[in-house]
MINUDO-56571 format. One record per residue: residue in one letter; x, y, z of N, C-alpha, C, O in turn. Coordinates in steps of 0.02 Angstrom, whole numbers, plus 32768, in hexadecimal, padded with zeros to 4 digits. Example, Ala and Ser with C-alpha at 12.3 -4.5 7.8 and 13.67 -1.06 7.14 Angstrom:
residues 2
A82947EE4818682677F1F818682947F5B818682C87F5A81A7 S82827F90816282AC7FCB816582858002818A829E80398192 
***
This chain:
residues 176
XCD63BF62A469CD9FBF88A47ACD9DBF96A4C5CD6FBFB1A4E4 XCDCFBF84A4D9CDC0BF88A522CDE8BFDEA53FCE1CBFDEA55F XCDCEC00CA531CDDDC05BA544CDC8C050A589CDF2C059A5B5 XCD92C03FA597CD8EC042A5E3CDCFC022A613CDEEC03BA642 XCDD5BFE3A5F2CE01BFB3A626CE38BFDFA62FCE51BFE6A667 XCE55C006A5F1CE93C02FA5F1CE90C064A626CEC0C06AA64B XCE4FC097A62FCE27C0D1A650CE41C09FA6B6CE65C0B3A6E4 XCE26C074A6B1CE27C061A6F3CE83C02BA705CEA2C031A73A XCE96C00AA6D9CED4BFF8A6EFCF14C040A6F1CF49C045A70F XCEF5C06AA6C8CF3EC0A2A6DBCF1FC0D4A708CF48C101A710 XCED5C0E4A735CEC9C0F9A74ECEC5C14FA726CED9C186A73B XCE9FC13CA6E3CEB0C181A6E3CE82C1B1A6E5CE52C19BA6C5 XCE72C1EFA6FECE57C221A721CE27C24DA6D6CDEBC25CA6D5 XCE54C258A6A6CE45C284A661CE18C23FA641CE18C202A64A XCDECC27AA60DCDDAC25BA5F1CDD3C21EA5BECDFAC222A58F XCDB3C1F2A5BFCDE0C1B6A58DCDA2C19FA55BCD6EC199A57B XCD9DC193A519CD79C1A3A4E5CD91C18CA49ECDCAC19DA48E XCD66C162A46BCD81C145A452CD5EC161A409CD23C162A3F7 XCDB0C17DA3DFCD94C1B3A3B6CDB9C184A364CDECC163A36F XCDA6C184A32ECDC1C162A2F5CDE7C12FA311CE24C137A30E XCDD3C0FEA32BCE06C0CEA340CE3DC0CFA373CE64C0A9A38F XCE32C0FFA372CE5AC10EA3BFCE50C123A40BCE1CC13FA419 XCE83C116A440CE64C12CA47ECE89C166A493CEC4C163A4A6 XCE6DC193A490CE72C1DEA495CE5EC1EFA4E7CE28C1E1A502 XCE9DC213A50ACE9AC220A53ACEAEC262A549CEDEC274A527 XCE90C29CA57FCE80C2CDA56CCE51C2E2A5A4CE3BC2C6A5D6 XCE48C32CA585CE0CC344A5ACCDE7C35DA588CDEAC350A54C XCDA9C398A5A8CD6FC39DA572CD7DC3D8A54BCD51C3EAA524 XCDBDC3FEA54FCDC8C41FA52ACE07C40FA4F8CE11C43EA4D1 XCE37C3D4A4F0CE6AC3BCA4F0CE6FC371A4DECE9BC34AA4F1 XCE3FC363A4B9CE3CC30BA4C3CE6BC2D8A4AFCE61C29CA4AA XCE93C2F2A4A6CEBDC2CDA461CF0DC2D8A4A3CF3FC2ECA485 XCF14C2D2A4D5CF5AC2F3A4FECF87C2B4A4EECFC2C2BBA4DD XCF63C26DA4F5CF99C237A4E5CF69C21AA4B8CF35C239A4C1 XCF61C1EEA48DCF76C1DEA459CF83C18AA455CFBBC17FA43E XCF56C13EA469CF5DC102A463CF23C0EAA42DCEE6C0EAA42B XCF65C0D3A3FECF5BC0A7A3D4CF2AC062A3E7CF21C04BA41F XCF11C04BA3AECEF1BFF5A3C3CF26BFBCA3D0CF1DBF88A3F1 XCF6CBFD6A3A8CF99BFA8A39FCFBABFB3A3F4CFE6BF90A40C XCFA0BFDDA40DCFCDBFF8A452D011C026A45CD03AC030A488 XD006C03BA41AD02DC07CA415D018C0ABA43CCFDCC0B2A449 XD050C0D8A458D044C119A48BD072C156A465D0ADC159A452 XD02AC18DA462D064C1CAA441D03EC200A462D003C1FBA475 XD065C234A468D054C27CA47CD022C28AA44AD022C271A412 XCFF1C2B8A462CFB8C2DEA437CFC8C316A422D001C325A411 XCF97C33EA41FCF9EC38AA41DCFBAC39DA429CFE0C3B5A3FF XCFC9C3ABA47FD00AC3DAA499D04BC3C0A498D07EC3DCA4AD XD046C384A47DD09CC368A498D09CC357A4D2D06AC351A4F5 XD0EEC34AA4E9D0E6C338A530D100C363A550D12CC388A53B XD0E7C364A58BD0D8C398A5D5D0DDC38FA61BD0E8C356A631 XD0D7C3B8A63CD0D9C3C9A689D0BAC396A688D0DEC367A679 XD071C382A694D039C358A6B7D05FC325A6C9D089C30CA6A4 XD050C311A708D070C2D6A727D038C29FA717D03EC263A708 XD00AC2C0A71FCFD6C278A713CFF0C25FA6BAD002C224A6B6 XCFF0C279A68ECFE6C25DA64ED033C244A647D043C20FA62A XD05DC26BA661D0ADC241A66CD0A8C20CA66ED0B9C1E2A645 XD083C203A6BBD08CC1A5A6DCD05CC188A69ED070C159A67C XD035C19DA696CFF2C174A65FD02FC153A61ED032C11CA603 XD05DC197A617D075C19AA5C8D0B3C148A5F4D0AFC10EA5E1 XD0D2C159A619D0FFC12BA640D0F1C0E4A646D11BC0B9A638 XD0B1C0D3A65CD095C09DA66AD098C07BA62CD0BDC04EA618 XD071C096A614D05BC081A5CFD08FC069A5A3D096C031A58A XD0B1C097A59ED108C074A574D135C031A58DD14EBFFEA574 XD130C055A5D4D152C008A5FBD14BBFCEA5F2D172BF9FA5F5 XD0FCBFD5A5DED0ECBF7BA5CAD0B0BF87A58DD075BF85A59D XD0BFBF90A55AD097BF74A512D091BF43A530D06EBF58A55E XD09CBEF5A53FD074BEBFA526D01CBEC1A55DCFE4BEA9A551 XD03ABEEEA59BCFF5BEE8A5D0CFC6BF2AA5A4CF8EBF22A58C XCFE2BF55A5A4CFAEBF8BA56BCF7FBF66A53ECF43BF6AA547 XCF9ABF42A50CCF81BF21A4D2CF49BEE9A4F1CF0EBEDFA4E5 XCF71BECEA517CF45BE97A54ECEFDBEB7A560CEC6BEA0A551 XCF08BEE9A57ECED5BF1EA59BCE9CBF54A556CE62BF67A55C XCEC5BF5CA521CEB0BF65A4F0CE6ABF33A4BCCE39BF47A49C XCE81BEFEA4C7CE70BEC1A49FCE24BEA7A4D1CDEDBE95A4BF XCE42BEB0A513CDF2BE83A539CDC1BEB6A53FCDCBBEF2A548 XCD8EBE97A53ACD4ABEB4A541CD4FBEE1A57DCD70BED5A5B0 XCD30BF0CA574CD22BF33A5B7CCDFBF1AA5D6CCBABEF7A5B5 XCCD1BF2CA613CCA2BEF3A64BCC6DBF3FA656CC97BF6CA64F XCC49BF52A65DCC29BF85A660CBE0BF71A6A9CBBABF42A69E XCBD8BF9AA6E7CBB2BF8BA70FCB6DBF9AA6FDCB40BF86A722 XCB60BFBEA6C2CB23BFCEA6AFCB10BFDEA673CB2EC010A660 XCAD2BFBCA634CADDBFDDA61ACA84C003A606CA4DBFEBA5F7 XCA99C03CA610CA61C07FA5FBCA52C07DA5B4CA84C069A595 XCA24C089A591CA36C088A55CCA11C0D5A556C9DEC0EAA573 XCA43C0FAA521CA37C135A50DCA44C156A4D7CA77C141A4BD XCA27C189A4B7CA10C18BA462CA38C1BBA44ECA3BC1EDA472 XCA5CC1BAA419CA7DC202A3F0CA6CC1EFA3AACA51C1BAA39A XCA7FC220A380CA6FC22EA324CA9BC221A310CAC6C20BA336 XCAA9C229A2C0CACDC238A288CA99C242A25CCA70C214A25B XCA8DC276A233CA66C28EA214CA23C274A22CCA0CC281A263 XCA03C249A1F9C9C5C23AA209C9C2C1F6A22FC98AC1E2A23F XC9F6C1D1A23EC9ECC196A267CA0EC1A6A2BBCA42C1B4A2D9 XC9C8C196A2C3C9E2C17BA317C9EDC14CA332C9D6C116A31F XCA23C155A37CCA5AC122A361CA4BC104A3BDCA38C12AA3EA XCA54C0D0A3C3CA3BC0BCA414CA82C0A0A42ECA99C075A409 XCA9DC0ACA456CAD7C09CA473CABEC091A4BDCA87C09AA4D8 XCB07C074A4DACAF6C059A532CB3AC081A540CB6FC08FA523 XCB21C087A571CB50C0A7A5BDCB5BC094A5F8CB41C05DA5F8 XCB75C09EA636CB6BC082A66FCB45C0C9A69ACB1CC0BBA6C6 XCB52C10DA68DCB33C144A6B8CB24C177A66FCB58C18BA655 XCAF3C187A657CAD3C1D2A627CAF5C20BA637CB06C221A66E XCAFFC227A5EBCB0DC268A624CB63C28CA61ECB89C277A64A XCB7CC2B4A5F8CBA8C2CEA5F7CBE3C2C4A635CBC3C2DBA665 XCC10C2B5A648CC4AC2C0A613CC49C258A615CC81C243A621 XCC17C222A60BCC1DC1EFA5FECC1CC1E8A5CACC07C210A5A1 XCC3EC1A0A5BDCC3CC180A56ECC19C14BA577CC0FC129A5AA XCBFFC145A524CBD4C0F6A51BCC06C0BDA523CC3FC0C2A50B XCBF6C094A53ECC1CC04CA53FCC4AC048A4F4CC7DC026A4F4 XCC38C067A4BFCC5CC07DA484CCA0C09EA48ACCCCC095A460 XCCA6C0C9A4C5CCE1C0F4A4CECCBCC140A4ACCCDEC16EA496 XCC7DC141A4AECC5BC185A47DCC4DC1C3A4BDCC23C1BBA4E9 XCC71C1F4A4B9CC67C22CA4F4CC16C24CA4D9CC04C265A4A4 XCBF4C23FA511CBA9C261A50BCBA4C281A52ECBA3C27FA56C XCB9EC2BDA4F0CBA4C318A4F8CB64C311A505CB3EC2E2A4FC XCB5AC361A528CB16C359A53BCACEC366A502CA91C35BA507 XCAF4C37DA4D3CAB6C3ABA481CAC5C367A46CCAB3C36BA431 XCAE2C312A477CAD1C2F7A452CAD9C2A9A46ECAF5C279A453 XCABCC2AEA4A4CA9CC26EA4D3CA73C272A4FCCA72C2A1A525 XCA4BC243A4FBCA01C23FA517C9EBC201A528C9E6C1D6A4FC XC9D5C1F1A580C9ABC1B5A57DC961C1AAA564C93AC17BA561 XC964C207A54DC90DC224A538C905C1F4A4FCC8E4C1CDA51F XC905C1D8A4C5C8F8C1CEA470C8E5C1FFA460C913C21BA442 XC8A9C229A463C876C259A46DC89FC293A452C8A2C2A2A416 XC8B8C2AEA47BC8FFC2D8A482C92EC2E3A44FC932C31BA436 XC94FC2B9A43EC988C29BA413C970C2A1A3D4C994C2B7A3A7 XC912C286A3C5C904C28FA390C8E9C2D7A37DC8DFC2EFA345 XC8E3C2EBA3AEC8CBC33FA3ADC910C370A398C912C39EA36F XC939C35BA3B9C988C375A397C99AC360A343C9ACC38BA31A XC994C329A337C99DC306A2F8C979C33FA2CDC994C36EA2AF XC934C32FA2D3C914C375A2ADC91FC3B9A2B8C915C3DFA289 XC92FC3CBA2E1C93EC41AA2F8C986C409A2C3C978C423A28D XC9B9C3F2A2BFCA03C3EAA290C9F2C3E2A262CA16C402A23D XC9C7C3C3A242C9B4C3ACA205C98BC3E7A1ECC9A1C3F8A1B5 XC95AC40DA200C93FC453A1EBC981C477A1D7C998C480A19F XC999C48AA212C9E8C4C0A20ACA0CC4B4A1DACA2CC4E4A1C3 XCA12C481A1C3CA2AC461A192CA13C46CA154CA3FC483A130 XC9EAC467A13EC9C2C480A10EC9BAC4CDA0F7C9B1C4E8A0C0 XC9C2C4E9A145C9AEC537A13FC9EFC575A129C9F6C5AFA113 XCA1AC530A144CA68C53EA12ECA80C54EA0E4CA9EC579A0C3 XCA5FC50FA0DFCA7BC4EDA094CA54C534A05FCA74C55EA040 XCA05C52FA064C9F0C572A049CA19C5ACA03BCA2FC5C5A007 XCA1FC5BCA08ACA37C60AA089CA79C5FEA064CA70C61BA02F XCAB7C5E3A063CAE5C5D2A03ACAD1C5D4A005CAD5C60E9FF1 XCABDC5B49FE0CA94C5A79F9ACA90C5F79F8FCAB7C6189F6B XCA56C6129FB7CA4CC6689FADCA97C6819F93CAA8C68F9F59 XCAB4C6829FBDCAD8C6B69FC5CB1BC6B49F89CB41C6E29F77 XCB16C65F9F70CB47C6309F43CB24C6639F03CB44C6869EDC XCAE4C65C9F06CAC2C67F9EC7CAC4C6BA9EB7CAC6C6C99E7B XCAC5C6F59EF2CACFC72D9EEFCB1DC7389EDECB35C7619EB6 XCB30C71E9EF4CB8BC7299EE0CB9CC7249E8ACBC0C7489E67 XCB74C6EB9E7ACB7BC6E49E3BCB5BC7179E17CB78C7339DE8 XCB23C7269E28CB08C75F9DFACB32C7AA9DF2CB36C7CA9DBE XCB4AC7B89E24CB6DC7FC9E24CBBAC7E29E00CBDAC8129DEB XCBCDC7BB9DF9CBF5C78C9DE1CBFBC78C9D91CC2CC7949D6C XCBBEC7809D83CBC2C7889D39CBACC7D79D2CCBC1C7EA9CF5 XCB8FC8009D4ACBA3C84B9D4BCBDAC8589D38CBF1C85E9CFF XCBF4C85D9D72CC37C87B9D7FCC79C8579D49CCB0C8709D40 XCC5BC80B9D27CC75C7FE9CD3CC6BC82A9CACCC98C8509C9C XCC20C8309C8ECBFDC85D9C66CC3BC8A49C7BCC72C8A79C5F XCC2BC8C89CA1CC4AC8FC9CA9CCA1C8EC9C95CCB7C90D9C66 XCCBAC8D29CA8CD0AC8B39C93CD08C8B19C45CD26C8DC9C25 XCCE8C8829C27CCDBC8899BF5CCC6C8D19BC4CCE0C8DA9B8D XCC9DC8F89BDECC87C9429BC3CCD0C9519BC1CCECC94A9B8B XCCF9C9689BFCCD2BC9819C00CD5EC9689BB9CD73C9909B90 XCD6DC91D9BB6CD91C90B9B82CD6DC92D9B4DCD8BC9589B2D XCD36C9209B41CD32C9309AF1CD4BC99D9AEACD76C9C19AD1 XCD10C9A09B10CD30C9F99B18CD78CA019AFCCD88CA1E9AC8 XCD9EC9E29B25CDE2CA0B9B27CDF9C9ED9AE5CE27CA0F9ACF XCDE8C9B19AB4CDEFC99E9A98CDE8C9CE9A4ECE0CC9E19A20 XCD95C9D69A66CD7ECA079A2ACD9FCA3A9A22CDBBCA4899ED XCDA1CA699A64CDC8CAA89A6ACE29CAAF9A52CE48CADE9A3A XCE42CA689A66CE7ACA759A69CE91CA269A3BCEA1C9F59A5D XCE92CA2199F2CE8FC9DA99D9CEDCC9C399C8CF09C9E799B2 XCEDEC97E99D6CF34C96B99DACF35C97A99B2CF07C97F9989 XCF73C98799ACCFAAC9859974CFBDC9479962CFC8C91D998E XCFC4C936991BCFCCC8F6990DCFF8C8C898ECCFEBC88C98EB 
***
């Protein structure tokens, strides 16, 4: 997917990042501001459209000519370097390339590497993996606890519902 070629032919400044199939452009609080399809569709994100002059011309360019978008979409991106550097998903670690480490870059993937979860360390990455993977666990527990305690006062507070029915029952019996 060529996100980069797109990043450098519209000159664009915000971030560019390639999220479910798409190239999501944006910033680091905002990623989603425009909105390109694989097919080379262009749509507003999150905010809709706006003041920003930069994402205007981006949104402008881009419409003017689908067939050079798609063109630019489709070729490989050319990358001057590639780093290679480590992130997770649960228990697998995952080795990707880059051209520079290091927040606010992406892997040659279009993958934004945050800083809690890229590393040229391995070392590192796998020390995080386990530190998430404990939490995880310690999570899941205490939930469990607390899933259990709920239930117990739960069937109390039945029991008691129940007392009440029969009581008023005994004390006060339908009419029939």
């Amino acid at each position: 997917m060529g996100w980069k070629n797109v990043q450098e032919h519209y000159r664009i400044e915000h971030s560019v990042v390639v999220r479910a199939g798409k190239i999501l452009i944006g910033s680091a609080y905002v990623p989603e501001l425009l909105i390109v399809g694989l097919d080379g569709a262009v749509s507003w994100g999150q905010l809709g459209e706006g003041d920003n002059d930069d994402l205007n011309r981006y949104y402008a360019e881009m419409t003017a000519d689908p067939k050079k978008l798609s063109e630019l979409i489709e070729a490989p991106d050319t990358f001057e370097a590639d780093i290679t550097v480590y992130t997770y998903d649960g228990a697998e670690i995952i080795e990707k390339q880059c051209e520079a480490p290091e927040w606010p870059n992406c892997t040659h993937d279009g993958e934004l590497m945050y800083e809690n979860m890229f590393s040229a360390d391995k070392a590192k990455v796998v020390a995080w993996a386990k530190r998430n993977a404990e939490l995880g666990v310690k999570f899941a527990r205490d939930s469990i606890e607390t899933v259990e305690q709920e239930h117990a006062e739960l069937i109390v507070h039945l029991a008691n519902e129940r007392a009440d029915v029969a009581k008023l029952e005994a004390d006060y019996p339908s009419e029939g």
